[in-house]
FIKOLFI-441189 format. One record per residue (C-alpha): residue number from 1; x, y, z; residue in one letter. Coordinates in nm, 4 decimals. Each point is the difference from the previous one (the first is absolute). Last residue first. Layout:
N
+--------+----------+----------+----------+-------+
: kedren :        x :        y :        z : kolnu :
+--------+----------+----------+----------+-------+
:    NUM :        X :        Y :        Z :     A :
...
+--------+----------+----------+----------+-------+
END
This chain:
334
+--------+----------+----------+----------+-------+
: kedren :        x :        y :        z : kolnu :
+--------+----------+----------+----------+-------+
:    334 :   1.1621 :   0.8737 :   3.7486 :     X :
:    333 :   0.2628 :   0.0139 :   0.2211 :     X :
:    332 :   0.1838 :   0.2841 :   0.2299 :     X :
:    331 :   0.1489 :  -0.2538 :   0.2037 :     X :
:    330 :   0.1864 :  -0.3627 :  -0.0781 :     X :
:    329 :   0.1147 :  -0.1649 :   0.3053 :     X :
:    328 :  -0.2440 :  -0.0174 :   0.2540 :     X :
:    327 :   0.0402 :  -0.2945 :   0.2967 :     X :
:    326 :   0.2511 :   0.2459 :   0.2413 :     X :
:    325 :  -0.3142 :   0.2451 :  -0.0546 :     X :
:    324 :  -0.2406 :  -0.1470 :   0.1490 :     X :
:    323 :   0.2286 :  -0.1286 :   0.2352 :     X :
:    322 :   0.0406 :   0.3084 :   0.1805 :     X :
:    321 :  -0.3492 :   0.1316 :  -0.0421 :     X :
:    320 :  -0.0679 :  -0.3226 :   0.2115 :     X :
:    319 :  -0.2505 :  -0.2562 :  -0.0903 :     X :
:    318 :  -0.3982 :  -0.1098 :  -0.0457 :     X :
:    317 :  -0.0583 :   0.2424 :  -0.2165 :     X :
:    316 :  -0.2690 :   0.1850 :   0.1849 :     X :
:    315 :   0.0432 :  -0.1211 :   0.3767 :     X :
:    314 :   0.3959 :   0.0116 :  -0.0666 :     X :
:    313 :  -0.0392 :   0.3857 :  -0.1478 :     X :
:    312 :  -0.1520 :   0.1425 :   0.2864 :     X :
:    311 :   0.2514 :  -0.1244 :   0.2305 :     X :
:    310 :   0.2746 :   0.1444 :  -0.1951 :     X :
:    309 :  -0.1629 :   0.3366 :  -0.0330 :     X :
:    308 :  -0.0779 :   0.0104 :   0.3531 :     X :
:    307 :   0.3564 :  -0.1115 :   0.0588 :     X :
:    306 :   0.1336 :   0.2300 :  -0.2483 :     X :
:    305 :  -0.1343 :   0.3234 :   0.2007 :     X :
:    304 :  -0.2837 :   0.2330 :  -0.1372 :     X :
:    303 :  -0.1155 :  -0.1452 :  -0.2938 :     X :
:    302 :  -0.1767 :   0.2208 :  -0.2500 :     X :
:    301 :   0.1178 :  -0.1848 :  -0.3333 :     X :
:    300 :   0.3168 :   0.2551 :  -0.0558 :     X :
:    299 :   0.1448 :  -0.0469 :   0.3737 :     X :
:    298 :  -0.0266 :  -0.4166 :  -0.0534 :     X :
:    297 :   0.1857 :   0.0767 :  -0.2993 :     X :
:    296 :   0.2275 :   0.1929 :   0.0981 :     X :
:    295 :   0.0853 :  -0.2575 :   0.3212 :     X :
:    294 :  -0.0196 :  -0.3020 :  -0.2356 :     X :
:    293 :   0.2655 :   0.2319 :  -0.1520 :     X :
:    292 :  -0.0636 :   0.0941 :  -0.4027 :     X :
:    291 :   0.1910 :  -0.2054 :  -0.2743 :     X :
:    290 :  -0.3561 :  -0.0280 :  -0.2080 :     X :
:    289 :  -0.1900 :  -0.2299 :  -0.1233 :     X :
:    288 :  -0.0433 :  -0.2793 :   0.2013 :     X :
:    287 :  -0.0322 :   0.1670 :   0.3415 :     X :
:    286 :  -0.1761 :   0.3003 :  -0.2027 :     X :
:    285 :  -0.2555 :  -0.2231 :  -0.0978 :     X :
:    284 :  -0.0632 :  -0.1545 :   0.2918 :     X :
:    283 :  -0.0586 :   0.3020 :   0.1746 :     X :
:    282 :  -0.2313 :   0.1077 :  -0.2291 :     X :
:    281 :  -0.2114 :  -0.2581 :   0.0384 :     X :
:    280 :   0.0675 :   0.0129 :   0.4109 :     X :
:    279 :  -0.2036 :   0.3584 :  -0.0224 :     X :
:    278 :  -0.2798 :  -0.1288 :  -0.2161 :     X :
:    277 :  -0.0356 :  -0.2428 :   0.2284 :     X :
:    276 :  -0.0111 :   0.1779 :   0.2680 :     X :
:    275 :  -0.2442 :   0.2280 :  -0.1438 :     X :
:    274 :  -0.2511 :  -0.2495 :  -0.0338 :     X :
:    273 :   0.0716 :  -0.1360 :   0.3100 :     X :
:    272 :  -0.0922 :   0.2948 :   0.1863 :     X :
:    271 :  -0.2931 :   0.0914 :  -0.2644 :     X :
:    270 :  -0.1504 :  -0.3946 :   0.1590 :     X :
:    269 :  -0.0018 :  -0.2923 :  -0.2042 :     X :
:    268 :  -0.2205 :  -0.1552 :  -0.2185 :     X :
:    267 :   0.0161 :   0.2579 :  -0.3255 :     X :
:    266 :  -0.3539 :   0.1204 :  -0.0820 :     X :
:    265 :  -0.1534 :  -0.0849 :   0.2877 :     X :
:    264 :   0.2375 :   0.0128 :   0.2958 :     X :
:    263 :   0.1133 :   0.3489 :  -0.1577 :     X :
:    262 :  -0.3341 :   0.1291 :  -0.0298 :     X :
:    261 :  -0.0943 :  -0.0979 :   0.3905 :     X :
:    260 :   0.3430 :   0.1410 :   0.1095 :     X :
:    259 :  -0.0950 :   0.3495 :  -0.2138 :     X :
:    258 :  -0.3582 :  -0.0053 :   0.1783 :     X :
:    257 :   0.1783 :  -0.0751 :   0.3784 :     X :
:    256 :   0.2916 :   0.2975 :  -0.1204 :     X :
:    255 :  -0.3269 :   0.2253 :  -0.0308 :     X :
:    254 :  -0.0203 :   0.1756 :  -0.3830 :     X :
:    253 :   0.0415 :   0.3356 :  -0.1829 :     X :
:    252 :   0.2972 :  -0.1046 :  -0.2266 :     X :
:    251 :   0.2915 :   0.1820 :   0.1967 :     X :
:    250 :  -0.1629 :  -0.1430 :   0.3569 :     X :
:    249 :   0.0431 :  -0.3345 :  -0.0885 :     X :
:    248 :   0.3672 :   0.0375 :  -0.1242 :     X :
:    247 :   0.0509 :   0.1802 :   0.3514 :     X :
:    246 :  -0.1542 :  -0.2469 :   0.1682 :     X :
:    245 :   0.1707 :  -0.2695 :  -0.1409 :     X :
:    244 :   0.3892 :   0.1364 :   0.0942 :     X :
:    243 :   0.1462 :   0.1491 :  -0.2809 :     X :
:    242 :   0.3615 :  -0.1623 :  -0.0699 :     X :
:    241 :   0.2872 :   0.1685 :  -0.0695 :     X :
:    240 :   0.2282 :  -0.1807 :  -0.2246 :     X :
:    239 :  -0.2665 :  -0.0941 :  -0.1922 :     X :
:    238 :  -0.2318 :   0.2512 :  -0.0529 :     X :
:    237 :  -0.0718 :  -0.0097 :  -0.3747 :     X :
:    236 :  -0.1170 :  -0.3452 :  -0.0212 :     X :
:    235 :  -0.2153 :   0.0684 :   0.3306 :     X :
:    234 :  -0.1887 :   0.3251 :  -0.1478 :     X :
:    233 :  -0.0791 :  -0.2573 :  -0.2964 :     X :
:    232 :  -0.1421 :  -0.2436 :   0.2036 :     X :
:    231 :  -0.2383 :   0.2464 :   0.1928 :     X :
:    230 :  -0.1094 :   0.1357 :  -0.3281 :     X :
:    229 :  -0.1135 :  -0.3295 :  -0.0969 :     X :
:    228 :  -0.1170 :  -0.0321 :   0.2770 :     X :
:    227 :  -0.2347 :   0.2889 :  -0.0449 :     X :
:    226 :  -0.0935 :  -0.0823 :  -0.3513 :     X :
:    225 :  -0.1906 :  -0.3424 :   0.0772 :     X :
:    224 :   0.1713 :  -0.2117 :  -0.3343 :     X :
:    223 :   0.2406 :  -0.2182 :   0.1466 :     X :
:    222 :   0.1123 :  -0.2524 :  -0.2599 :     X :
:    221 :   0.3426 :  -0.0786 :   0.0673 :     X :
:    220 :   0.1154 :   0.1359 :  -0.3150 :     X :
:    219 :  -0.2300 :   0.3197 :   0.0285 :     X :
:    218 :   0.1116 :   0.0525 :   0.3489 :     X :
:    217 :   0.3836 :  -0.0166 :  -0.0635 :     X :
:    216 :  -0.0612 :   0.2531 :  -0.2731 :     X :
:    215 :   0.0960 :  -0.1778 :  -0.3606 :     X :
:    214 :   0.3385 :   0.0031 :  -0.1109 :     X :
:    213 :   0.1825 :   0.1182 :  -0.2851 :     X :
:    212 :  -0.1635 :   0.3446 :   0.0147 :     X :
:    211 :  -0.1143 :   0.1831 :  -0.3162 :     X :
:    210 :   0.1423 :   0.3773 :  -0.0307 :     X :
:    209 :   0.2942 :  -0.0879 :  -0.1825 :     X :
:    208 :  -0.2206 :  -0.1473 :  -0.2940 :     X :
:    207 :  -0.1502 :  -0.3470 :  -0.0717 :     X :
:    206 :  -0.0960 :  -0.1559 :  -0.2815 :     X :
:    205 :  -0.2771 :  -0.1963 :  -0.0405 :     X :
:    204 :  -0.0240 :  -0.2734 :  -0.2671 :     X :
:    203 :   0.3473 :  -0.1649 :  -0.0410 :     X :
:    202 :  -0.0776 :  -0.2763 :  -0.2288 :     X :
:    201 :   0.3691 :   0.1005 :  -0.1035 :     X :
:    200 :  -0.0804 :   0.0961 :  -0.3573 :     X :
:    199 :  -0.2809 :   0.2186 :   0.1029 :     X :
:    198 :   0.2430 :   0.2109 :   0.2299 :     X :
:    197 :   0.2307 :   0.0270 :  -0.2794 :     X :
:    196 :  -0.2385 :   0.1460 :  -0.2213 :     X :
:    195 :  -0.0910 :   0.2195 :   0.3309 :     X :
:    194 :   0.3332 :   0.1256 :   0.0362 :     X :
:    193 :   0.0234 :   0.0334 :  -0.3999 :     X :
:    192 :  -0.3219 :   0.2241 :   0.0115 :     X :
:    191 :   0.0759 :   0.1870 :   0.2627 :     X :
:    190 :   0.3058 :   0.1698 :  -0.1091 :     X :
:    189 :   0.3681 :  -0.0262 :  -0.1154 :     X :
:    188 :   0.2137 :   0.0390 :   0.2519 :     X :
:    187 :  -0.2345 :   0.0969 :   0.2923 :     X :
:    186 :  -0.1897 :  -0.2771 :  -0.0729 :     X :
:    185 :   0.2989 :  -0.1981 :  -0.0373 :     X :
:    184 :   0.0823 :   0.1160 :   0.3504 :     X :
:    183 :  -0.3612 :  -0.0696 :   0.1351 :     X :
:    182 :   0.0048 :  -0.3626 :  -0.1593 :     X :
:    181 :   0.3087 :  -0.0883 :   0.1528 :     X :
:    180 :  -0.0860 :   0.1373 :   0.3730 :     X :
:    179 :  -0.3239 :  -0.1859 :  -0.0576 :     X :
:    178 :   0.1713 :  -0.3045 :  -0.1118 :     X :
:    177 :   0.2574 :   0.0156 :   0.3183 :     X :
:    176 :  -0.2949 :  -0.0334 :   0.2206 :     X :
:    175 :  -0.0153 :  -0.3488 :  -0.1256 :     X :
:    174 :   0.1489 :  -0.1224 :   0.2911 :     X :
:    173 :   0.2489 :   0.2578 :   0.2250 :     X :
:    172 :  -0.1431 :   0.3381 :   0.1834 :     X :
:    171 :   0.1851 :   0.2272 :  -0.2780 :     X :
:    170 :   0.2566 :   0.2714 :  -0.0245 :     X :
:    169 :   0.0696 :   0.2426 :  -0.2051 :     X :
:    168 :   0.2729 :   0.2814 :   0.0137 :     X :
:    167 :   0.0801 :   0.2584 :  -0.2371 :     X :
:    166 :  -0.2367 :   0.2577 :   0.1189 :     X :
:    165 :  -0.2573 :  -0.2205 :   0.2432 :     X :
:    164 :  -0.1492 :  -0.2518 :  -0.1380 :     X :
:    163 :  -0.1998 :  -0.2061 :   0.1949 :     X :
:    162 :  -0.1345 :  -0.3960 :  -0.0315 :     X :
:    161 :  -0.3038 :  -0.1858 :   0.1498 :     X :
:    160 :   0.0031 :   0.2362 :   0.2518 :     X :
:    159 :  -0.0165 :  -0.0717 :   0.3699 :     X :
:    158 :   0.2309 :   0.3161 :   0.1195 :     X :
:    157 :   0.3478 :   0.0157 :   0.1436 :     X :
:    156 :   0.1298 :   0.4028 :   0.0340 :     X :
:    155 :   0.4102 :  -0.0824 :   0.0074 :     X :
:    154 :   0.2045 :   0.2002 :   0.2349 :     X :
:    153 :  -0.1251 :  -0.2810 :   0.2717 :     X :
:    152 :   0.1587 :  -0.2604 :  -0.1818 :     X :
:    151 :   0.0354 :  -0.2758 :   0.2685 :     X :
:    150 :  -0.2497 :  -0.0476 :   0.1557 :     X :
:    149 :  -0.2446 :   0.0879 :  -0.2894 :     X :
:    148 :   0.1533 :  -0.2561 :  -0.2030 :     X :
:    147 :  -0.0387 :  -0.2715 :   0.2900 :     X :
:    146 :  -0.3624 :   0.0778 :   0.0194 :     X :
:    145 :  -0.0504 :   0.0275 :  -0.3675 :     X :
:    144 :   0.1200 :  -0.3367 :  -0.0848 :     X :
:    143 :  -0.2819 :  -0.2223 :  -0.0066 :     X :
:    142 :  -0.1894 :   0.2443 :  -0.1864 :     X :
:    141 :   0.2696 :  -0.0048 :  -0.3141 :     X :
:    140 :   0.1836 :   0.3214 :  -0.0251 :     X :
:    139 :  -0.1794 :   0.3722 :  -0.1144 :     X :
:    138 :   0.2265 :   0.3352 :   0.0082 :     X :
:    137 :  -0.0220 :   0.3765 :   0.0231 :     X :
:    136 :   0.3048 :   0.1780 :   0.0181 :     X :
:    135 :   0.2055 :   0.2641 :   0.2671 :     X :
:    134 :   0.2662 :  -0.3116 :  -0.0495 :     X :
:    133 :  -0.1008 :  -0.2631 :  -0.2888 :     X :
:    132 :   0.3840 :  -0.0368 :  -0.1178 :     X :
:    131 :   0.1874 :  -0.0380 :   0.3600 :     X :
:    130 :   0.1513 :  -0.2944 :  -0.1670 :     X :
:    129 :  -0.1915 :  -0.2022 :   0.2964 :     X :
:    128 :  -0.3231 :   0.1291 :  -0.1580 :     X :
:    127 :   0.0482 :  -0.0929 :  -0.3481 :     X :
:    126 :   0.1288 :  -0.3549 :   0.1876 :     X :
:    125 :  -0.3349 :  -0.0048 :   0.2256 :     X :
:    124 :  -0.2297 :   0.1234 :  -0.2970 :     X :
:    123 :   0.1742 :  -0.2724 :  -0.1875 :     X :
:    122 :  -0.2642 :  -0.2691 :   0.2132 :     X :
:    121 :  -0.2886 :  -0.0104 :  -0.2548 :     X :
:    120 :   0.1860 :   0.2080 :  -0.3499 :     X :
:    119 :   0.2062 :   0.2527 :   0.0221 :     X :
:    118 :   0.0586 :   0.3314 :  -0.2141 :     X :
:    117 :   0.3071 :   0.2127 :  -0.1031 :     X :
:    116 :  -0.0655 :   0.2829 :  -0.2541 :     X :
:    115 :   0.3600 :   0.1081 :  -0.0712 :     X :
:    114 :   0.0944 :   0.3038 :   0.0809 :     X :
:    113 :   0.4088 :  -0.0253 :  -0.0297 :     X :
:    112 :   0.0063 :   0.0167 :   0.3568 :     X :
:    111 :  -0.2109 :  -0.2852 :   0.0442 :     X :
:    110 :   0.2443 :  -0.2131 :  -0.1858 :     X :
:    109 :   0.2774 :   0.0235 :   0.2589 :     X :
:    108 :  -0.2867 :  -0.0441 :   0.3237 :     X :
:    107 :  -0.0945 :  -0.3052 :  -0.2006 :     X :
:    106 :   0.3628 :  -0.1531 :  -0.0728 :     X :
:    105 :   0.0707 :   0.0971 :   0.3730 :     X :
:    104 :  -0.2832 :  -0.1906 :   0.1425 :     X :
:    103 :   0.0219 :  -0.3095 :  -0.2411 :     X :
:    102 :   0.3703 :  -0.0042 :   0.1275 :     X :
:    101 :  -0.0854 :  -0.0088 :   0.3232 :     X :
:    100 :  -0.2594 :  -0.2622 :   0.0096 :     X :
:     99 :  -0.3376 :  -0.0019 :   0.0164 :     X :
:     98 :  -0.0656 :  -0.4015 :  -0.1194 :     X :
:     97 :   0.0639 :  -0.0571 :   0.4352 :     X :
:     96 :  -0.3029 :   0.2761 :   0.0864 :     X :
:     95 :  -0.2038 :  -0.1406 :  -0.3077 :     X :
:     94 :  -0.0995 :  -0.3032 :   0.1977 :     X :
:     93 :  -0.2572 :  -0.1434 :  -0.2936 :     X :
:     92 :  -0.0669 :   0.2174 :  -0.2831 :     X :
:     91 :   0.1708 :   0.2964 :  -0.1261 :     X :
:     90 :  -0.0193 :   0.1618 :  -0.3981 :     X :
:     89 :   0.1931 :   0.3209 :  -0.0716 :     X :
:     88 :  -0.1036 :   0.1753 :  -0.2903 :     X :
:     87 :   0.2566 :   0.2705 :  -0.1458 :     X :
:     86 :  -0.1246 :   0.1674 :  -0.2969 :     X :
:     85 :   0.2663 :   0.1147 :  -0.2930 :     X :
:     84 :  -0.0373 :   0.3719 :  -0.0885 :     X :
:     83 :   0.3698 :   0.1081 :   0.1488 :     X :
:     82 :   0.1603 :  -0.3167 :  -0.1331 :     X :
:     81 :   0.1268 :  -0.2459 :   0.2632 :     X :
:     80 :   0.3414 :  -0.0918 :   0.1407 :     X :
:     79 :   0.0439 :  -0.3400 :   0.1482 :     X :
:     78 :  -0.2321 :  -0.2680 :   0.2858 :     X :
:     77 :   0.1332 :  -0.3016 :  -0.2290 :     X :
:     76 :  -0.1887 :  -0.0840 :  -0.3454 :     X :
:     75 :  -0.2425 :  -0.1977 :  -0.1800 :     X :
:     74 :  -0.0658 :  -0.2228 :   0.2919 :     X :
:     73 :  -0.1065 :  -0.3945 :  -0.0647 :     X :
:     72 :  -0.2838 :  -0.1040 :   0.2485 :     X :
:     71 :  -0.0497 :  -0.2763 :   0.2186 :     X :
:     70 :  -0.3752 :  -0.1734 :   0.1304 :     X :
:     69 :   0.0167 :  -0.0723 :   0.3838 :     X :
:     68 :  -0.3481 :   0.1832 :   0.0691 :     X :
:     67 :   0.1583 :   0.2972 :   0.1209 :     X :
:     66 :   0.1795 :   0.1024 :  -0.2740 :     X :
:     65 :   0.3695 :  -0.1188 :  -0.0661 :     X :
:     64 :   0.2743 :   0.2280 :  -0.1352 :     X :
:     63 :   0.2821 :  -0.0456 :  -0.2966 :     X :
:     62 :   0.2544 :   0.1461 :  -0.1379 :     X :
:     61 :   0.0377 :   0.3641 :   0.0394 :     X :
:     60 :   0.1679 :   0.0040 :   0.3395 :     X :
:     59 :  -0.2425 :   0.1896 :   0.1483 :     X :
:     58 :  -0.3227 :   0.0434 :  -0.1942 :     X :
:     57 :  -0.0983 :   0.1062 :  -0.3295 :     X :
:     56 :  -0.2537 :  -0.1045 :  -0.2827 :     X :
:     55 :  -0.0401 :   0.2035 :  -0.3024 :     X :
:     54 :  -0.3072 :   0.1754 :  -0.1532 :     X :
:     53 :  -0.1558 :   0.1585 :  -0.3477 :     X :
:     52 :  -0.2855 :   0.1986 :  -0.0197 :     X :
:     51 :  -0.1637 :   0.1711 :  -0.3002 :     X :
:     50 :   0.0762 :  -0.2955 :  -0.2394 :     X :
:     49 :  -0.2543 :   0.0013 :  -0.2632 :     X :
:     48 :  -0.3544 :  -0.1066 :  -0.0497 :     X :
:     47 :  -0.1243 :   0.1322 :   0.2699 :     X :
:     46 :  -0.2256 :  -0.2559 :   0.0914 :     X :
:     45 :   0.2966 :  -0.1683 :   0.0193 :     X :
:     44 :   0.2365 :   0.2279 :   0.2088 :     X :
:     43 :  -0.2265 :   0.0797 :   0.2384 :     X :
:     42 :  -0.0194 :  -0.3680 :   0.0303 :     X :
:     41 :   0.3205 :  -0.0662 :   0.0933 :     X :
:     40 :   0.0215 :   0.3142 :   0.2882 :     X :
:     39 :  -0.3134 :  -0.1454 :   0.1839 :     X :
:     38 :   0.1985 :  -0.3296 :  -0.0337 :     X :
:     37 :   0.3613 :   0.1343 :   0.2000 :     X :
:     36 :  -0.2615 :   0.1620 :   0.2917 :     X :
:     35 :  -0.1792 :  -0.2981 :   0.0190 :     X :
:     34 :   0.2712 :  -0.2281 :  -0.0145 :     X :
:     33 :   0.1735 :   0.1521 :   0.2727 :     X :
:     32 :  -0.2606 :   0.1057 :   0.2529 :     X :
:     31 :  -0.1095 :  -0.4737 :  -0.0371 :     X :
:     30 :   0.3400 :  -0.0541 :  -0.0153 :     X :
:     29 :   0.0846 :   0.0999 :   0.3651 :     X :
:     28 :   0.3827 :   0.0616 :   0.0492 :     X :
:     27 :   0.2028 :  -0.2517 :   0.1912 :     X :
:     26 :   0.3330 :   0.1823 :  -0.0859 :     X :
:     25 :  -0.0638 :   0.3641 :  -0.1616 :     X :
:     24 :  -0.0789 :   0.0141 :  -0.3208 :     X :
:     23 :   0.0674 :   0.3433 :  -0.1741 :     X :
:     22 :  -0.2177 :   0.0442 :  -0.2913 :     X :
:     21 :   0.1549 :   0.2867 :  -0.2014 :     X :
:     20 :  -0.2741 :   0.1916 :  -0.2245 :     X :
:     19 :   0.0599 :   0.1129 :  -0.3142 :     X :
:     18 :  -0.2186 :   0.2806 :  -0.1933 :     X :
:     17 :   0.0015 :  -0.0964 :  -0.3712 :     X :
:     16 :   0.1359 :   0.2495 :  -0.2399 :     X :
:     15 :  -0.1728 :   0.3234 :  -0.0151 :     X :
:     14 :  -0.2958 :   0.0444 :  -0.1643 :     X :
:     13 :  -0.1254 :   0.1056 :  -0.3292 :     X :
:     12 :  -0.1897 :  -0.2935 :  -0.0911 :     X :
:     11 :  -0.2200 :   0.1175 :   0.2288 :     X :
:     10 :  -0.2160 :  -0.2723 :   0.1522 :     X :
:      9 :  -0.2815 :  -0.2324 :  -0.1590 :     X :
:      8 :  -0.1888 :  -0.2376 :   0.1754 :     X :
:      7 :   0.0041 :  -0.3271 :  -0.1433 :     X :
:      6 :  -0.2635 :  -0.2284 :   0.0362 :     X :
:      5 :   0.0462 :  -0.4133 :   0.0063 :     X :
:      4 :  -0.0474 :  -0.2808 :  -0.2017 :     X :
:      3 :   0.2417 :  -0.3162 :  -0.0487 :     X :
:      2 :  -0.0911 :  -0.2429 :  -0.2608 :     X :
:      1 :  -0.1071 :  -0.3190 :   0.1025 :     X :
+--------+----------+----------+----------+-------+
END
């Protein structure tokens, strides 16, 4: 069978095909890869000429394996760059040990020229690390926000699916990287080639920097009475200094014994649980995440002393902070 497709037509007139470096860092996830690499592919089909072209980088410049085993053969080493080249750097699984110094000071040296740098899932945390998203908005991967926001405090963190800030971009890992595609080619060469792309993909709704990669906590766990779910969002943003029940009560126009009776129903536990566990969740994830103290962390989660922290923890987890994080050794994965 014959192959049929539309092409969308682009100015003949312009300038030889924009090229963007992939730089793989070890353990990277496929899945932000390969839909940032195919986004770029098809453009060039239903194009109907080569408008982007692309090379693979990483340290070393032989090879690199992703996250799911499979190994790659690199272009090129981590060397000098042309002005209008696009630097895309693609993490995965513990990204902290893939940062390494010589990806920082190859980024930080091509920065300087003004090259747009982006990063896909976890690269947020190595863009980050090269001091490259400072006074900048940035997105990560859910699961690592907390640790992100611990340690990058220069850096404004939000729940985008992907941001672009100046010359920086970032996304929040998964197929988020075909939105931040499709909004650059749109950029490039208009709406109708993101959207032929788009169609190509099976990729019917595409999202923009202002869609969240996440639902609410209450919308994912089904609570639907709008007071708690205002009570539950008041707790996610008061972590390290918990509001005591009545307060949260009193804020949305209730008794703490009607708040207790809507937190037993929807949820099955008390608002003091609730919030413990929200508190120990994040916990745990800077334990594993991050190279924070047990005694930082305990500090950053609301905990008063380590003990009480410790204590806490055991009846949760069923063991110590301590070993909790003796048993972890890949952080920062998606």
């Amino acid at each position: 069978m014959q192959e049929q497709r539309q092409v969308v037509t682009v100015d003949k007139d312009a300038v030889k095909p924009r090229n963007f470096v992939f730089v793989l860092l070890d353990k990277f996830s496929l899945l932000s890869f390969a839909s940032a690499l195919d986004s770029l592919r098809i453009a060039n089909r239903m194009a109907d000429r080569q408008i982007y072209a692309w090379t693979l980088a990483g340290e070393g410049g032989e090879t690199v394996q992703c996250s799911a085993g499979t190994t790659f053969q690199l272009d090129r080493d981590l060397g000098e760059l042309q002005r209008d080249d696009v630097i895309i750097v693609c993490g995965g699984v513990d990204v902290q040990a893939a940062t390494t110094k010589k990806v920082l000071n190859w980024l930080r040296r091509e920065a300087r020229k003004g090259l747009r740098i982006g990063g896909l899932c976890t690269a947020a945390y190595t863009l980050a690390k090269a001091g490259l998203l400072d006074g900048k908005r940035a997105t990560i991967h859910w699961e690592n926000a907390d640790s992100f926001a611990e340690e990058f405090d220069e850096v404004e963190l939000t729940k985008s699916v992907f941001l672009i800030d100046g010359n920086r971009m970032t996304t929040a890992g998964g197929t988020s990287s075909i939105d931040l595609m499709l909004k650059l080619i749109a950029d490039d060469y208009g709406e109708e080639l993101a959207n032929a792309v788009a169609d190509q993909m099976i990729y019917s709704s595409i999202r923009t920097d202002q869609d969240t990669q996440r639902l609410s906590t209450p919308t994912r766990i089904g609570v639907r009475h709008p007071k708690l779910s205002q009570v539950i969002l008041m707790m996610e943003k008061n972590i390290e200094e918990p509001i005591s029940p009545s307060i949260l009560a009193k804020e949305v126009g209730m008794s703490t014994r009607q708040l207790e009776r809507l937190f037993r129903r929807y949820l099955s536990r008390s608002p003091k649980r609730y919030y413990m566990e929200l508190r120990l969740h994040k916990a745990r994830n800077l334990l594993m995440q991050t190279d924070m103290s047990v005694i930082n962390v305990a500090l950053a989660c609301g905990f008063a002393s380590p003990s009480h922290f410790s204590k806490c923890y055991r009846a949760h987890y069923n063991t110590t902070p301590y070993r909790e994080r003796g048993t972890q050794s890949g952080r920062l994965s998606v």
